[in-house]
C-alpha positions as CSV (number, residue, x, y, z in Angstrom):
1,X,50.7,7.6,16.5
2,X,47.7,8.9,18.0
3,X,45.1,6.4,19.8
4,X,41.6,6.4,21.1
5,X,42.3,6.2,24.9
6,X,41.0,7.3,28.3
7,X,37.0,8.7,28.7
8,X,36.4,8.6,24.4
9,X,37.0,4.4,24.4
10,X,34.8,3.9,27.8
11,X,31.7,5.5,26.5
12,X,32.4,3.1,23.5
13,X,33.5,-0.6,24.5
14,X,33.0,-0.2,28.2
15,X,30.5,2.4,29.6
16,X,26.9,1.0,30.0
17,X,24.7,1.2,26.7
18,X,22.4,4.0,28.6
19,X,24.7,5.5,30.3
20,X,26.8,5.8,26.7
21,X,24.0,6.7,25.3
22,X,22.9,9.1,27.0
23,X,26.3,10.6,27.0
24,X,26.4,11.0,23.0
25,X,23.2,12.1,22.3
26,X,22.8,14.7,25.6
27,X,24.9,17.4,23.8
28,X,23.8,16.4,20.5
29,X,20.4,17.0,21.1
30,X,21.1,20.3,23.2
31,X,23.5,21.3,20.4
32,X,20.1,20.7,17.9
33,X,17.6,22.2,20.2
34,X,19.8,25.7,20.0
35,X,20.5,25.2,16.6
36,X,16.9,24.6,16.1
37,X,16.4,28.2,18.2
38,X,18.6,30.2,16.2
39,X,16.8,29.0,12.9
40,X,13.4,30.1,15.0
41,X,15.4,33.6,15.7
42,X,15.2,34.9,12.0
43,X,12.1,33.7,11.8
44,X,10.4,35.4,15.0
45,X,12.7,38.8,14.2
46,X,12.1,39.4,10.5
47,X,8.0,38.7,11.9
48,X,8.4,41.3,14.5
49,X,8.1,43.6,11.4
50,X,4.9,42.4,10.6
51,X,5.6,42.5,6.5
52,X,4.6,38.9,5.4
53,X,6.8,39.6,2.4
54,X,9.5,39.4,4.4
55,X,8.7,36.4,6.3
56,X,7.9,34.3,2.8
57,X,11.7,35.6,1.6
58,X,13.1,33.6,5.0
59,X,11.5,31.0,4.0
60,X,11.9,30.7,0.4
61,X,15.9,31.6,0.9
62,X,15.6,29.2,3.7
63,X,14.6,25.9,1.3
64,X,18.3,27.3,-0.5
65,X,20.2,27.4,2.5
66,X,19.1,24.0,3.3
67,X,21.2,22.4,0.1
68,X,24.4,23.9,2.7
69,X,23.5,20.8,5.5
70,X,23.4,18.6,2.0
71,X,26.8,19.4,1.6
72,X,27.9,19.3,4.6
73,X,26.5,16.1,5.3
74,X,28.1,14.6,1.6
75,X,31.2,14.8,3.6
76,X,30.5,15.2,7.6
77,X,27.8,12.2,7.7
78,X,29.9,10.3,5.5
79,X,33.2,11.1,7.0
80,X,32.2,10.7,10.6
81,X,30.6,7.2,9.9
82,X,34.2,6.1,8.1
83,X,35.9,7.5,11.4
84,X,34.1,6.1,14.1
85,X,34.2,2.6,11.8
86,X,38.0,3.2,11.4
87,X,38.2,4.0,15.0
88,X,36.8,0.3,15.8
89,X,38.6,-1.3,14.0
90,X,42.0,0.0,15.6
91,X,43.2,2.2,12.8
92,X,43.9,5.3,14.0
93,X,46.3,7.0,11.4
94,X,43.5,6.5,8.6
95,X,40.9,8.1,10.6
96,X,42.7,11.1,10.6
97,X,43.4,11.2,6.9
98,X,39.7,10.9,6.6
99,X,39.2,14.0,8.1
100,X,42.2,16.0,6.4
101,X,39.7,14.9,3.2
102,X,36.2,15.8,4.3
103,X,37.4,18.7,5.8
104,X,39.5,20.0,2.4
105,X,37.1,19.0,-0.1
106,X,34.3,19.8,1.8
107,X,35.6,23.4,2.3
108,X,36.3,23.4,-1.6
109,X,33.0,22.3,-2.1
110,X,31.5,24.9,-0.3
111,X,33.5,27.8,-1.4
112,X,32.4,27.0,-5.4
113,X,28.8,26.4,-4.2
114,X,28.8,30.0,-2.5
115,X,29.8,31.3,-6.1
116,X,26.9,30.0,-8.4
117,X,24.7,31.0,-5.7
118,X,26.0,34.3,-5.9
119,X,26.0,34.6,-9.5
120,X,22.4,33.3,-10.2
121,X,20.6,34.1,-7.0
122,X,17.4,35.1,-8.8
123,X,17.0,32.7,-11.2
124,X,17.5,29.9,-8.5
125,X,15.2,31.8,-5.8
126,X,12.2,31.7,-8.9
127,X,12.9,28.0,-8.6
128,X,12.7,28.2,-4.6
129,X,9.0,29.6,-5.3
130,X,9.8,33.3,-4.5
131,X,7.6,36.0,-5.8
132,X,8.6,39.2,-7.0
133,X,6.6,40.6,-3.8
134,X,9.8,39.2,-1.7
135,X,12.0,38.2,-4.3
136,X,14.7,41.2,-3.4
137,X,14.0,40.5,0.3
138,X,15.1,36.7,-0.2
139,X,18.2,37.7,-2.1
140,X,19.2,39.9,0.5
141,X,18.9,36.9,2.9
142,X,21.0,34.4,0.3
143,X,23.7,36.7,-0.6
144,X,24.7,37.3,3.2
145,X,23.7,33.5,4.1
146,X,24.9,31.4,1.2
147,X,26.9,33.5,-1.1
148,X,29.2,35.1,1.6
149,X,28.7,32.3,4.2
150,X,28.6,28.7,2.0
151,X,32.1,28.1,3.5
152,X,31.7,28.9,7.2
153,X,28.2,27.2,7.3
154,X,29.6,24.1,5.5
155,X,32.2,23.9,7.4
156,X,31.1,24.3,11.0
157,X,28.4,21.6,10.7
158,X,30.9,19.1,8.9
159,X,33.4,19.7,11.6
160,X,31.0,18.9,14.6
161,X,29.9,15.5,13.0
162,X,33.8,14.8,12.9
163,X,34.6,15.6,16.4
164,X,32.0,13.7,17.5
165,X,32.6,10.6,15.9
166,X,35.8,10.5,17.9
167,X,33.5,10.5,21.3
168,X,33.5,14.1,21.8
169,X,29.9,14.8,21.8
170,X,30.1,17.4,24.1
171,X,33.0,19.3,22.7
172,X,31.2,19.0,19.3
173,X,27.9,20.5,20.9
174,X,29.8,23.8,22.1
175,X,31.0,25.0,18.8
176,X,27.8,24.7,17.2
177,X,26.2,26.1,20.1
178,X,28.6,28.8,20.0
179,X,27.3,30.1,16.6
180,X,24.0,29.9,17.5
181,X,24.1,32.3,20.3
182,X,26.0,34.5,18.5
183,X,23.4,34.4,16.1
184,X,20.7,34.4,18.0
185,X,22.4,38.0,19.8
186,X,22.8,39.2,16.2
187,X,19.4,39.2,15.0
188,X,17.9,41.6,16.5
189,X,20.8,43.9,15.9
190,X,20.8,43.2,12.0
191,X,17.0,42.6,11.8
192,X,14.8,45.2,13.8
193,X,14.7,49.1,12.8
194,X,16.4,50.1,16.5
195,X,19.5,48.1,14.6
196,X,21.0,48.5,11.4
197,X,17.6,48.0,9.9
198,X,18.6,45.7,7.3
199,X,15.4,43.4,7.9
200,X,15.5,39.7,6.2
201,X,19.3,40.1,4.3
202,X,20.3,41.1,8.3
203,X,19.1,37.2,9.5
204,X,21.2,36.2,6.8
205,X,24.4,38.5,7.6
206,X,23.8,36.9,11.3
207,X,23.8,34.0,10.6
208,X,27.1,33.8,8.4
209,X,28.8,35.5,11.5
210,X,27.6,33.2,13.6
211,X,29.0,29.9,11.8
212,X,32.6,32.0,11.2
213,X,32.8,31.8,14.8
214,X,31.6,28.4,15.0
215,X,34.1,26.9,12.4
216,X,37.0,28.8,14.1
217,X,36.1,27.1,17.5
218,X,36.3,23.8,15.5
219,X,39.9,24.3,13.7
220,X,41.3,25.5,16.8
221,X,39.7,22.7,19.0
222,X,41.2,20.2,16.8
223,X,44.0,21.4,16.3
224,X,45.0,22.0,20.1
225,X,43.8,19.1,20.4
226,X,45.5,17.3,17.8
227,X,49.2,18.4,19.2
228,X,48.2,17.5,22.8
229,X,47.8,14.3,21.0
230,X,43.9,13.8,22.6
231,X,42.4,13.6,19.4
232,X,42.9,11.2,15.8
233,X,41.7,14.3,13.9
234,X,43.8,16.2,11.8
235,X,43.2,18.9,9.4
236,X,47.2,18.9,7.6
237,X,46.7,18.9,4.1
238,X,49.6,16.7,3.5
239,X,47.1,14.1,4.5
240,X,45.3,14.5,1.2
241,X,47.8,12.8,-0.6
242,X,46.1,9.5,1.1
243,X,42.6,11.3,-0.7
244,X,42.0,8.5,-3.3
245,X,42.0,5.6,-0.3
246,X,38.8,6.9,1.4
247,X,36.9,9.3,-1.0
248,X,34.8,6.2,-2.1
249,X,34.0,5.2,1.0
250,X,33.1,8.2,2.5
251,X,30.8,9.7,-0.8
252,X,29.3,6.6,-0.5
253,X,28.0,7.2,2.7
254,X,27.4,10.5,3.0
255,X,25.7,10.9,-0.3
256,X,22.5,9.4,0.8
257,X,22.3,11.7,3.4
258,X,23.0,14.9,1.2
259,X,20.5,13.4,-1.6
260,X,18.1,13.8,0.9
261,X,19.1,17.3,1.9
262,X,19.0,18.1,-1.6
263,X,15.7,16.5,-2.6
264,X,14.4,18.2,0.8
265,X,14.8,21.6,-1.2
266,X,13.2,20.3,-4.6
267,X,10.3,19.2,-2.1
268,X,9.9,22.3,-0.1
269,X,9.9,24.2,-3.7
270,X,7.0,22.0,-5.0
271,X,5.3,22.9,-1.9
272,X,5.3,26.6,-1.9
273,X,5.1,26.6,-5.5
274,X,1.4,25.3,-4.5
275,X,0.9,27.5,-1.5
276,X,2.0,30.9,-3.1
277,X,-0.9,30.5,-5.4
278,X,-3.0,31.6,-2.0
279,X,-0.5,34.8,-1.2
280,X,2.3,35.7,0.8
281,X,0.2,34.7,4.3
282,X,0.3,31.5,3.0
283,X,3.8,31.2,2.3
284,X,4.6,33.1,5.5
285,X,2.4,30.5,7.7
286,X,4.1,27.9,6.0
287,X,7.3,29.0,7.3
288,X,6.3,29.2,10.8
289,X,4.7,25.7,10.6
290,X,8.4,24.6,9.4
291,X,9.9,26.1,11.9
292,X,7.7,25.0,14.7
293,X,7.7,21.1,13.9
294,X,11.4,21.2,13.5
295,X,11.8,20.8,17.1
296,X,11.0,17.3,16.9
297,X,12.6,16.9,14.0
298,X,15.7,18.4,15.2
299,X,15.7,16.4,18.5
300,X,15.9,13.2,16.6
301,X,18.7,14.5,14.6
302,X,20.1,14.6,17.9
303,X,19.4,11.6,18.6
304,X,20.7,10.2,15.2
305,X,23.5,12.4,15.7
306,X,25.0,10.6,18.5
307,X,24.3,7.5,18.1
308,X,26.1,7.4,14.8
309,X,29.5,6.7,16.3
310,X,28.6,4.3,19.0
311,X,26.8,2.3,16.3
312,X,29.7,2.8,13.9
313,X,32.3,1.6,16.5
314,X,30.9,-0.6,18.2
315,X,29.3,-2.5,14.7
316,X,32.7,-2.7,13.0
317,X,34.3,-4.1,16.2
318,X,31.6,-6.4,16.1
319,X,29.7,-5.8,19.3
320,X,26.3,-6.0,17.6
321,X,24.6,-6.8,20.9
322,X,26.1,-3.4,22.2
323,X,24.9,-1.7,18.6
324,X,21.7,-3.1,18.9
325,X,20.9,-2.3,22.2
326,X,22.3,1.5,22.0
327,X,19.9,1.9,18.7
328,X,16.5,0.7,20.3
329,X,17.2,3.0,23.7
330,X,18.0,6.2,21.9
331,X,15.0,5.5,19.3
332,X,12.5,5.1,22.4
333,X,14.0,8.6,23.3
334,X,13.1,10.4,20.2
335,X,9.7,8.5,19.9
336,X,8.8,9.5,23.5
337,X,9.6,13.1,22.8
338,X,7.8,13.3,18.9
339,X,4.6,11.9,20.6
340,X,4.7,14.4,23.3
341,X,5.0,17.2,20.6
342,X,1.9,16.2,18.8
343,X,-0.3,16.7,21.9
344,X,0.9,19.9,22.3
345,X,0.8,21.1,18.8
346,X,-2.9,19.6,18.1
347,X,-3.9,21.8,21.9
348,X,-2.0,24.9,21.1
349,X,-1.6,25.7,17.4
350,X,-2.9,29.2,16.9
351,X,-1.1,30.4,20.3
352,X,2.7,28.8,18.7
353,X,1.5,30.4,15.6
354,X,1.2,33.9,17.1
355,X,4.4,33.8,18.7
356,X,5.6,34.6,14.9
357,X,3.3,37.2,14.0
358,X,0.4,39.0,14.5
359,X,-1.2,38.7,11.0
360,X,-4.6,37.2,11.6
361,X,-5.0,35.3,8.2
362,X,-0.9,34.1,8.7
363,X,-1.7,32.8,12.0
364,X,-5.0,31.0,11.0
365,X,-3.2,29.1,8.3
366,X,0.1,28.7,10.4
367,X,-2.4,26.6,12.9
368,X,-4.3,24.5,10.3
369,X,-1.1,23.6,8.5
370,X,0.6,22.3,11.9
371,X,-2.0,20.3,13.4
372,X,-1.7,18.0,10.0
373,X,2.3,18.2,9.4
374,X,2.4,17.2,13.2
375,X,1.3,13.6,13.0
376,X,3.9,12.8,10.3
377,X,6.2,13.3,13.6
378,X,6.2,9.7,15.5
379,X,6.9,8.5,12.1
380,X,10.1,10.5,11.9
381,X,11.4,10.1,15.0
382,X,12.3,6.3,14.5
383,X,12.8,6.9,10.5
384,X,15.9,9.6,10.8
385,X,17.6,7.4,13.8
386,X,17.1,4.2,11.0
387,X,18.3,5.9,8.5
388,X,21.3,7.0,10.6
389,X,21.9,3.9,11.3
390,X,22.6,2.0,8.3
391,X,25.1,5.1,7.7
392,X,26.5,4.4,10.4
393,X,27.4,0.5,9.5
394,X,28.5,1.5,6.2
395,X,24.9,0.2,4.4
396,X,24.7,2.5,1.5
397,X,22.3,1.0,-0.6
398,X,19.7,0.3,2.6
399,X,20.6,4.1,3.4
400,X,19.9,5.4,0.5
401,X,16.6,3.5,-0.5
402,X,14.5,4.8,2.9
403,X,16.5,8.7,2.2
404,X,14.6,8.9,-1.5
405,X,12.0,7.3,-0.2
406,X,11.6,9.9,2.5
407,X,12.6,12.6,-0.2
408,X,11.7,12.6,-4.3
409,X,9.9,9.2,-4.8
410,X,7.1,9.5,-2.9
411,X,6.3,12.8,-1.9
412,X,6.7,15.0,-5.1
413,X,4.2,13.1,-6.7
414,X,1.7,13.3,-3.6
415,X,1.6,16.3,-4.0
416,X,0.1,17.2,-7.4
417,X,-2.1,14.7,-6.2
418,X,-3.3,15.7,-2.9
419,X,-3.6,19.5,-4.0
420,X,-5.8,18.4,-6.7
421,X,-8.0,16.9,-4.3
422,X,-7.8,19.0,-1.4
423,X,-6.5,22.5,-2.7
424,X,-3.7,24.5,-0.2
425,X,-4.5,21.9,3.0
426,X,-3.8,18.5,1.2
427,X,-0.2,19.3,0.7
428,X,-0.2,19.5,4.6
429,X,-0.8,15.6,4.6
430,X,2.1,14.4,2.0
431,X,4.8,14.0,5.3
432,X,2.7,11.5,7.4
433,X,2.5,9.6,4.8
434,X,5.5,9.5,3.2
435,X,6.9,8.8,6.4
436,X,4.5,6.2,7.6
437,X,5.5,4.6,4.4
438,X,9.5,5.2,5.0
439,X,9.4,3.5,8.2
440,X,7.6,0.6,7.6
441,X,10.1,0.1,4.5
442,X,13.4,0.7,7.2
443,X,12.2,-1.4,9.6
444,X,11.9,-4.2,7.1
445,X,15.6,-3.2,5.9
446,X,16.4,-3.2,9.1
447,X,15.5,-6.5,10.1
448,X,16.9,-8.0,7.5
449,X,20.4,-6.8,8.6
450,X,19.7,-7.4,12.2
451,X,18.9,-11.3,11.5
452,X,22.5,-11.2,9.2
453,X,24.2,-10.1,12.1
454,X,22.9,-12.8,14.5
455,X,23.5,-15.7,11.9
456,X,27.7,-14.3,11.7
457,X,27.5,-13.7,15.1
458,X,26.4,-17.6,15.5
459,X,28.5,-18.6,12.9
460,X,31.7,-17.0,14.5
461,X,30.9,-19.1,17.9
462,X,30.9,-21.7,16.0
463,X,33.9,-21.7,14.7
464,X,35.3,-21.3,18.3
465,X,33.9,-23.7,19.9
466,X,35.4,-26.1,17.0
467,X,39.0,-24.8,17.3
């Protein structure tokens, strides 16, 4: 049998809370932050050719790609929270048939996903919000990205949450990084006329090179790995005959988090469906404002990111001090860096937006639209790293009511209603406050576990003290 030993247990049972920390979420959020760069890449290349057509098609196909980190998530959030609990709780040989599981049916998943994407590309693009001004441009982008590359993408992002629920934050953050500078090399090459000229379908062949290399790096890693017997991972599909013990478990889990991937899409749809009313430099600004207030947003994935096993661990061991302690440190992190973002949106706006592109009408709405998605940041930063959380210590149900509330319940509706009153610019305020509202709702979830915790944890020393 394989066991957790040697630098992977320190940073959970033994290694200060800041110090372990600080080691989890270091290469998670670097591993974000490039990811978060390549994802700028196609953007910034396909609006070096200064065709806002184009742009709107990355951004329409992008709201597509996104139901990818759904599924990835179904089974990498859910698996990785199951294996670092596993991991705590001393059971080593079940955390690797975990993984056999996610891995498999993920890649299964994926693979059937790629084909119905494939086959009805156009009516689901329509859906997206794409006009026939960039419909063909956004196909281009979906076939190479999602059609060809479902599997590859799926897979590389499910396989870094995996590896890093065993502790190995920073091996996870190099294959992921991998792909993104391999992408990020591509772009130009695939984009730009001096290249092959293919415009917005060359981001998308990029990028599904890019996560072929990434997912190799991962099967390899863990395989060498595996047989040096340095990691509980394990990809043998023998394993899957143990499938039925842990699907529940994991589904459970990682559902949540792929729900509000999924309803993320039919959010973003609703959205442009209202801004393409005003034109392609509308859409195309709208993009750029996604793009640019991602960085916070991907920084607290990060964040969330890797604290999910130290919580995981440490909170089916027991240790809620430890899990307690780790949460509140890495969410003053994300906090500290969201609030920081928002002064230097609100000051520099039009400058970020013309990074992009040079259209004068794109960049004037790029600017507006950021300085009022901005302020929904602060929110967010504590609100992912919550919701993380209660993935994290198996709390579905708590999980799950803060994901629709972040996604479907509350911000579909403000939208109809906001446009009404404030055409094109009041969709621009349905994310502050559908994630003012999200937070207040998870800290109060939150609390309620926390003060759970404390009465088993008094309970328990009671009991001792009486033996």
């Amino acid at each position: 049998m394989i066991a957790l030993k040697g630098s992977k247990k320190d940073i959970f049972e033994t290694m200060p809370v800041r110090r372990a920390v600080l080691a989890q979420i270091l290469p998670a959020i670097a591993s974000q932050l490039v990811a978060l760069l390549y994802s700028l890449a196609d953007t910034y290349f396909v609006g070096r050719l200064d065709d806002p057509d184009q742009t709107a098609a990355v951004t329409v196909a992008g709201a597509v790609f996104l139901l990818l980190t759904a599924l990835s998530n179904l089974f990498g959030i859910g698996g990785a929270s199951l294996v670092s609990r596993k991991l705590g709780l001393k059971k080593e040989a079940e955390a690797a048939q975990v993984s056999a599981f996610c891995f498999w049916y993920g890649a299964l998943s994926a693979v059937v996903f790629g084909l119905a994407v494939g086959i009805f590309s156009e009516p689901i693009l329509r859906l997206a919000g794409a006009k026939q001004a960039s419909l063909e441009y956004a196909k281009g982008y979906l076939f190479y990205s999602v059609a060809l590359g479902a599997l590859p993408t799926v897979a590389t992002t499910l396989l870094a949450n995996l590896v890093r629920a065993e502790g190995a934050s920073l091996a996870a953050s190099i294959g992921v990084m991998l792909g993104c500078f391999i992408n990020i090399a591509l772009d130009p090459v695939f984009v730009l006329p001096f290249g092959l000229n293919m415009g917005a379908a060359g981001a998308g062949a990029a990028t599904a090179i890019s996560n072929v290399a990434g997912m190799l790096y991962f099967i390899v890693r863990i395989g060498v790995s595996r047989r040096a017997r340095r990691s509980v991972l394990s990809l043998e599909p023998k394993l899957l005959r143990f499938a039925g013990s842990h699907a529940k478990e994991v589904l459970k889990i990682g559902l949540p988090s792929a729900l509000q991937y999924a309803l993320t899409v039919v959010a973003v749809s609703v959205q442009l469906s209202f801004v393409s009313k005003y034109g392609s430099s509308a859409v195309a600004a709208l993009g750029i404002t996604k793009k640019l207030d991602q960085l916070p947003l991907f920084f607290s994935i990060g964040v969330a990111n890797g604290l999910l096993p130290l919580i995981g661990y440490n909170y089916s061991a027991g240790n809620f001090e430890r899990t307690e302690k780790a949460f509140r440190f890495g969410s003053a992190i994300s906090l500290g860096f969201a609030l920081a973002c928002v002064i230097v949106y609100e000051l520099l706006a039009p400058s970020l937006a013309a990074l992009f592109i040079k259209d004068g009408q794109t960049v004037e709405y790029a600017a507006s639209f950021l300085r009022r998605m901005v302020i929904a940041m602060p929110f967010m930063s504590i609100c992912y790293p919550m919701i993380t959380k209660f993935q994290a210590m198996g709390k579905a149900k708590e999980s799950l009511t803060v994901s629709l509330m972040r996604k479907g319940v509350l911000d579909i509706p403000l939208y109809f209603a906001l446009d009404a009153a404030k055409p094109l610019y009041g969709c621009m305020w349905v994310q502050p406050i559908v994630d003012s509202v999200s937070l207040a709702a998870a800290i109060a979830l939150n609390s309620r576990i926390v003060n759970a915790d404390k009465r088993k944890a008094a309970q328990g020393g009671e009991a001792e003290n009486q033996e």
